[in-house]
C-alpha positions as CSV (number, residue, x, y, z in Angstrom):
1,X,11.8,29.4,33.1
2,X,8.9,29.9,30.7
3,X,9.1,33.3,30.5
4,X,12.9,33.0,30.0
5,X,12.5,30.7,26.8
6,X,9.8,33.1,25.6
7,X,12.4,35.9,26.2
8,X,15.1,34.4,24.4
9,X,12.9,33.2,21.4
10,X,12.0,36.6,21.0
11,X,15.6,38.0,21.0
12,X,16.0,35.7,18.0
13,X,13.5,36.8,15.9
14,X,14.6,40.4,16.4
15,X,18.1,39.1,15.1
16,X,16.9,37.2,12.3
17,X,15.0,40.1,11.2
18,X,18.0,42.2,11.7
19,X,20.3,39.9,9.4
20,X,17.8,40.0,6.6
21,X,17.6,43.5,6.5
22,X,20.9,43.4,6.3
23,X,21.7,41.1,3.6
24,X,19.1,42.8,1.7
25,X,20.6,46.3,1.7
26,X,24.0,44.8,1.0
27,X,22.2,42.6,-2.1
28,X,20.3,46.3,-3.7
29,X,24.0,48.4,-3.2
30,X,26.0,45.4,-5.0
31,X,23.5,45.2,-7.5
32,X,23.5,48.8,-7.9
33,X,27.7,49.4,-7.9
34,X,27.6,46.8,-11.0
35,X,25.3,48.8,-12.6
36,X,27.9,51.8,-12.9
37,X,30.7,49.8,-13.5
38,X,29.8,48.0,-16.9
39,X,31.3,48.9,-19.6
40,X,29.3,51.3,-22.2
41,X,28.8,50.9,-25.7
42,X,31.2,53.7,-26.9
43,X,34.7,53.1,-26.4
44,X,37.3,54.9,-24.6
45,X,39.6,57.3,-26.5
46,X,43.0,56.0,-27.3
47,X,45.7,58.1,-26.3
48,X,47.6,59.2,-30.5
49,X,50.6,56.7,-31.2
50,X,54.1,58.7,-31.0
51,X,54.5,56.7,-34.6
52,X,52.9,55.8,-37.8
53,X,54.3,53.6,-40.5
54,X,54.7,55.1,-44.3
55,X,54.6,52.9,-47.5
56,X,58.0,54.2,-49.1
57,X,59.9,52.8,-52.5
58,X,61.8,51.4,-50.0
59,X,59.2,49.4,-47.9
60,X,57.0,50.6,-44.7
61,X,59.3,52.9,-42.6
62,X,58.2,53.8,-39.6
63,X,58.1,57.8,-38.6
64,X,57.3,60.0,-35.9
65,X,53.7,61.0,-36.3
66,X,54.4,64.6,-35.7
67,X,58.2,64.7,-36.6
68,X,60.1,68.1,-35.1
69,X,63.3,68.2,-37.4
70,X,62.8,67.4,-40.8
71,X,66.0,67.4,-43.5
72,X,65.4,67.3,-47.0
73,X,67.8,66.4,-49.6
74,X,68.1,67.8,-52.9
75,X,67.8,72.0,-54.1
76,X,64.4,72.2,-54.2
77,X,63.2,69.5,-51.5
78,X,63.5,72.0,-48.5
79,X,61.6,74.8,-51.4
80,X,58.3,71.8,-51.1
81,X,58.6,71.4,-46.8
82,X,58.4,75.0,-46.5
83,X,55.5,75.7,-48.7
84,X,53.9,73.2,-46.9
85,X,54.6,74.8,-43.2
86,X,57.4,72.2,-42.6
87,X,60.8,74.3,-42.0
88,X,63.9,72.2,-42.3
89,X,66.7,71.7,-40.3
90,X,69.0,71.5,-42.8
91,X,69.0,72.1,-46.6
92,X,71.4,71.4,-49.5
93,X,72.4,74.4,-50.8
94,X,74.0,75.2,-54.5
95,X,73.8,78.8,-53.8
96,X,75.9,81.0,-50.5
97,X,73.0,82.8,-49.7
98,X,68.9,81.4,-49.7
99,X,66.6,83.6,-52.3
100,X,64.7,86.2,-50.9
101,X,61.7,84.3,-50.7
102,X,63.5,82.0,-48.3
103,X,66.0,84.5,-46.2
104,X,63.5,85.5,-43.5
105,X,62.2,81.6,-43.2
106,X,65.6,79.6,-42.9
107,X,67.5,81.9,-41.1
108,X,67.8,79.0,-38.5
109,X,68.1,76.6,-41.1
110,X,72.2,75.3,-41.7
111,X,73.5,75.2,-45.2
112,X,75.4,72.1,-45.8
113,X,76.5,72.6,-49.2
114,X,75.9,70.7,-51.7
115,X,78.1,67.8,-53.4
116,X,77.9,64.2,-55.1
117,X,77.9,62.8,-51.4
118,X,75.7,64.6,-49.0
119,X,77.7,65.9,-46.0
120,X,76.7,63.4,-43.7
121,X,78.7,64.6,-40.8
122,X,76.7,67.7,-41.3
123,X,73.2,65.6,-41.1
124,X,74.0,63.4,-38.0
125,X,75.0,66.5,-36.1
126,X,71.5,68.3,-37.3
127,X,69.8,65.9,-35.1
128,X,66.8,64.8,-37.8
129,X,64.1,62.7,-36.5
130,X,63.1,62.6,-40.4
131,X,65.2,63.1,-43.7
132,X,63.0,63.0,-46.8
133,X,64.4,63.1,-50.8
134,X,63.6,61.8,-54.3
135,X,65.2,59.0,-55.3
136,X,66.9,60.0,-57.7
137,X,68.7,61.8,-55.9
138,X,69.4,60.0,-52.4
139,X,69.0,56.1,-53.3
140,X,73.2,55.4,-53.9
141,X,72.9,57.1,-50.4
142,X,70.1,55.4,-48.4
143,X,71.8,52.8,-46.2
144,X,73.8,55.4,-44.6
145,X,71.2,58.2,-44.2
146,X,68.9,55.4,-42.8
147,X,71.2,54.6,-40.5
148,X,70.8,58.8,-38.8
149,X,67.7,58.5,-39.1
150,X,64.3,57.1,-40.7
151,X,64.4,58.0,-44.5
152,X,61.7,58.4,-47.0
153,X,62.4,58.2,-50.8
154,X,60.0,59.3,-53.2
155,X,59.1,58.5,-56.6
156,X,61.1,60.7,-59.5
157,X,58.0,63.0,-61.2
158,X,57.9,64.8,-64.1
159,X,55.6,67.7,-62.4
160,X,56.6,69.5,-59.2
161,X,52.8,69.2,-58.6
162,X,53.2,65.7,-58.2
163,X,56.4,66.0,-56.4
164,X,54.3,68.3,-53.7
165,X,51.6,65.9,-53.4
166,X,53.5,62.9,-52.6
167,X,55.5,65.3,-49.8
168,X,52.0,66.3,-48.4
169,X,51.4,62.3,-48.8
170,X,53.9,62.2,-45.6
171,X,52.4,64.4,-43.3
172,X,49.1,64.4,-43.8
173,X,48.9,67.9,-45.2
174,X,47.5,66.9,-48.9
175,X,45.0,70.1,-48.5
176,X,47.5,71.7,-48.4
177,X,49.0,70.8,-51.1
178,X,46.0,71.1,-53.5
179,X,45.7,74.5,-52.2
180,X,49.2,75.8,-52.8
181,X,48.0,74.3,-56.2
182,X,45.4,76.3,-56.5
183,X,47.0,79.3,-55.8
184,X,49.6,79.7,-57.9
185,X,47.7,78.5,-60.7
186,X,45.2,81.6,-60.0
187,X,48.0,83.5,-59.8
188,X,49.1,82.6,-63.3
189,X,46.1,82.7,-65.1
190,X,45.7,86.5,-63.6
191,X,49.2,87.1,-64.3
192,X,49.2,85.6,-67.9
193,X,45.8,88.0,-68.5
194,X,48.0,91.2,-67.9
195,X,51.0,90.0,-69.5
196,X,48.9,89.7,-73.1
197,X,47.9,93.5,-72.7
198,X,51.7,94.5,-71.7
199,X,53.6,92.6,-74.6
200,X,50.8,91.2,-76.7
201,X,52.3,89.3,-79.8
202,X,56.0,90.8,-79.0
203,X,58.3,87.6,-78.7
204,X,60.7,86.9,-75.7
205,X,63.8,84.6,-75.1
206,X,64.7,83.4,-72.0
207,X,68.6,82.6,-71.8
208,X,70.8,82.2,-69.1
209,X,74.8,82.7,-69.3
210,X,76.9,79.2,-67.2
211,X,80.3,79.8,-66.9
212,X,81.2,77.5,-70.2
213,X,78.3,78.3,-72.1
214,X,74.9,80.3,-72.9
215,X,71.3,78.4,-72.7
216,X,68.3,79.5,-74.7
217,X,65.5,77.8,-72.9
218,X,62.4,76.3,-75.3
219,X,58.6,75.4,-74.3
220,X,59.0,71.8,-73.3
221,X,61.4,72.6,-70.7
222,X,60.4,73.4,-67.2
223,X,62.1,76.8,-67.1
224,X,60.7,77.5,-70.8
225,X,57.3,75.6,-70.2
226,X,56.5,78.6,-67.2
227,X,57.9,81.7,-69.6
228,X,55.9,80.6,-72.6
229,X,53.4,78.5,-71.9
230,X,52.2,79.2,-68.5
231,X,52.7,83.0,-68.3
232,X,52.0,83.0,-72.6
233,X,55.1,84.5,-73.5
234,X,56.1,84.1,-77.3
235,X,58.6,82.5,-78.1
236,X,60.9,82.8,-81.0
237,X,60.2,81.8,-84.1
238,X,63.7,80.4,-84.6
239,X,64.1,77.8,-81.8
240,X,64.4,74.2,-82.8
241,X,60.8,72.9,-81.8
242,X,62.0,69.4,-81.6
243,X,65.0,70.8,-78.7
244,X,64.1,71.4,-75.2
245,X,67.0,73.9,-74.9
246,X,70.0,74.8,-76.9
247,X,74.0,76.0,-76.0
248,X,74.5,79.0,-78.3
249,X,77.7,81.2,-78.6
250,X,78.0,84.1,-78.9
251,X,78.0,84.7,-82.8
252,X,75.7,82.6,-82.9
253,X,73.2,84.8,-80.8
254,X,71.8,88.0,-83.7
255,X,70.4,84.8,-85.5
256,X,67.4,84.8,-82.2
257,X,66.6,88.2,-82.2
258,X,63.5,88.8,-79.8
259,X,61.7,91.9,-79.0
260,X,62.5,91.2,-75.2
261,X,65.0,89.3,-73.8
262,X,64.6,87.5,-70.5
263,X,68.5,87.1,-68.8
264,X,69.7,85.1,-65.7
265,X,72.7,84.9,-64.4
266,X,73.5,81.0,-63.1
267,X,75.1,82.5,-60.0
268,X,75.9,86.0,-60.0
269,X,78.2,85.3,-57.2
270,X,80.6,82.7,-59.5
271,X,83.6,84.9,-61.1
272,X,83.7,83.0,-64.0
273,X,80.2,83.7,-65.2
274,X,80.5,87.4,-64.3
275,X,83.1,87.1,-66.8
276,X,80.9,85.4,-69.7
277,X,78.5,87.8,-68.9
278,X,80.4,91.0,-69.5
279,X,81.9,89.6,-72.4
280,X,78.6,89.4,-73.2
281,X,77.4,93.0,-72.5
282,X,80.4,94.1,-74.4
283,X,79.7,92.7,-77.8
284,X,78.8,94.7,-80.7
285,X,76.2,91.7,-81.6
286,X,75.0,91.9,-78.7
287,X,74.6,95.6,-78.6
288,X,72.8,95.5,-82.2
289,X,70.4,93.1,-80.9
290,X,66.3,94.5,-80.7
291,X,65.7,93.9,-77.1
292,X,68.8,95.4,-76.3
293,X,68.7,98.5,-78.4
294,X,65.0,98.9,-77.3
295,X,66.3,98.5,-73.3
296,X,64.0,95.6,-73.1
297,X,66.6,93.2,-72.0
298,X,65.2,92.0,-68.2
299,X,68.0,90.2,-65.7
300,X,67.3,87.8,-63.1
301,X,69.7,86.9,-60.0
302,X,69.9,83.0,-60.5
303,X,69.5,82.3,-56.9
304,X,65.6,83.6,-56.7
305,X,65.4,81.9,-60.4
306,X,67.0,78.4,-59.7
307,X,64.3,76.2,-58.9
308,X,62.2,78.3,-61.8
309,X,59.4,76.2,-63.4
310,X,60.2,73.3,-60.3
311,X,58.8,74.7,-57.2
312,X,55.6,76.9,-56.0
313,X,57.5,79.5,-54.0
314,X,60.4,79.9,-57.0
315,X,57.6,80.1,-59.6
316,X,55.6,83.1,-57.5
317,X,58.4,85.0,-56.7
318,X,59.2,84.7,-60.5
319,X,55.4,85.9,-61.4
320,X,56.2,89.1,-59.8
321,X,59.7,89.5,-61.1
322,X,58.3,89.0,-64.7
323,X,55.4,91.4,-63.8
324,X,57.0,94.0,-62.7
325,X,59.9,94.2,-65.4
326,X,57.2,94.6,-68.1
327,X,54.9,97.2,-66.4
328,X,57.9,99.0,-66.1
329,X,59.6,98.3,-69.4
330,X,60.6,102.1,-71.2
């Protein structure tokens, strides 16, 4: 019986010893699981928001962050999306046919014209997930092209540098911007460097024939401003300093008589300007002018000029244009 008791004690010290060893193991794993499982000091990467909100003139609008099909209104909105690698949609368009500079870019894009009232049949069917215009130009119109989809009106500017920068402002490209800048500018200052050894002190008037009328274009004027001041053209002596541009007629035009003549044509495509502008051609004042006796009269299609002096891609295609006329000029 003894030896029975003994046997039994013994059985449950083994056990005992058993269950400690047990616990013990189980204590060190749990302690070491935890371990792994707390959280480290850096935290975990946030998967990017679909949206962001923008502070617009008319309050924070909420956009898609990387928006896919972008209208902008106005003639030379889409001109500042595409120099910034954003191809429209869409675009308002005053001329048939896009400038060169344009044909190969937007020939996906849709022309919807371009009116008093946007075509908004033609924007809801576009499908934008972002429309995007100055003020100016769209704000009569905003509570319906909100409703298509979220709108962004910008600030009226006096410089299309501006204008570019607050576009940039919108999708995060401002680099960008600065660098399409920067560009041109060089481009200028090179250009404007050559020009002074082509023409030198020889004066040039930039005019363009409307249907009802005939522009000369000054120095304080955007078109006038790249011409004379940015390319250093010189301009007539005889322009009105205090005018930004002036509606001549016909008689009126021996009075300016330049040494060159820079000519564009509003839209070469619009019969009744074609008709002011070989009415034009025809005239004996015309004929007796210098520039014109001298074959230094240069026309320009108004489509690849239109946006002259307002956007980057208009004013470089223009650089070469003026470039090429005068190292060529007889």
């Amino acid at each position: 019986m003894k030896r029975n008791v003994r046997l039994l004690a013994g059985l449950m010290m083994i056990l005992l010893a058993l269950i400690s060893t047990a616990c013990a193991a189980a204590k060190t794993e749990t302690n070491t699981t935890g371990a792994t499982t707390e959280p480290t000091s850096q935290p975990s990467a946030e998967a990017p928001s679909a949206e962001r909100v923008i502070n617009s003139l008319k309050g924070d609008i909420t956009i898609p962050t990387d928006p896919k099909r972008v209208i902008g209104l106005s003639v030379v909105y889409p001109e500042f999306l595409y120099a910034l690698g954003v191809t429209p949609v869409a675009v308002q368009n005053y001329h048939e046919e896009y400038p060169s500079y344009l044909e190969e870019g937007f020939k996906d894009t849709v022309k919807m014209g371009i009116a008093q009232t946007p075509n908004f049949e033609a924007i809801l069917a576009a499908a934008p997930d972002l429309i995007i215009a100055p003020i100016w130009w769209s704000d009569k119109d905003y509570d319906q092209l909100s409703k298509i989809a979220p709108t962004i009106l910008l600030p009226e500017r006096d410089n299309w540098k501006d204008e570019l920068r607050d576009i940039a402002g919108v999708f995060g490209k401002e680099p960008l911007a600065e660098s399409v800048i920067a560009d041109l500018q060089a481009k200028e200052t090179a250009a404007k460097q050559k020009l002074d050894t082509l023409v030198g002190d020889e004066t040039v008037m930039y005019m363009m024939v409307m249907e009802k009328e005939i522009i000369i274009y000054g120095e304080t004027i955007d078109r006038g401003s790249f011409i004379h001041e940015r390319l250093g053209l010189n301009p007539i002596k005889e322009f009105p300093q205090a005018e930004r541009s002036i509606s001549i007629s016909l008689e009126k035009i021996p009075e300016y008589n330049p040494d060159h003549i820079i000519l564009q044509l509003n839209n070469e495509f619009n019969e009744a300007i074609q008709n002011r502008y070989k009415e034009l051609l025809d005239s004996s004042l015309w004929k007796n002018m210098t520039a014109v006796k001298n074959n230094h009269v240069y026309t320009m299609a108004g489509k690849e000029w239109f946006n002259l002096g307002m956007s980057p891609l208009a004013d470089s295609y223009a650089i070469d244009e003026v470039l090429n006329v005068f190292e060529n000029k007889q």
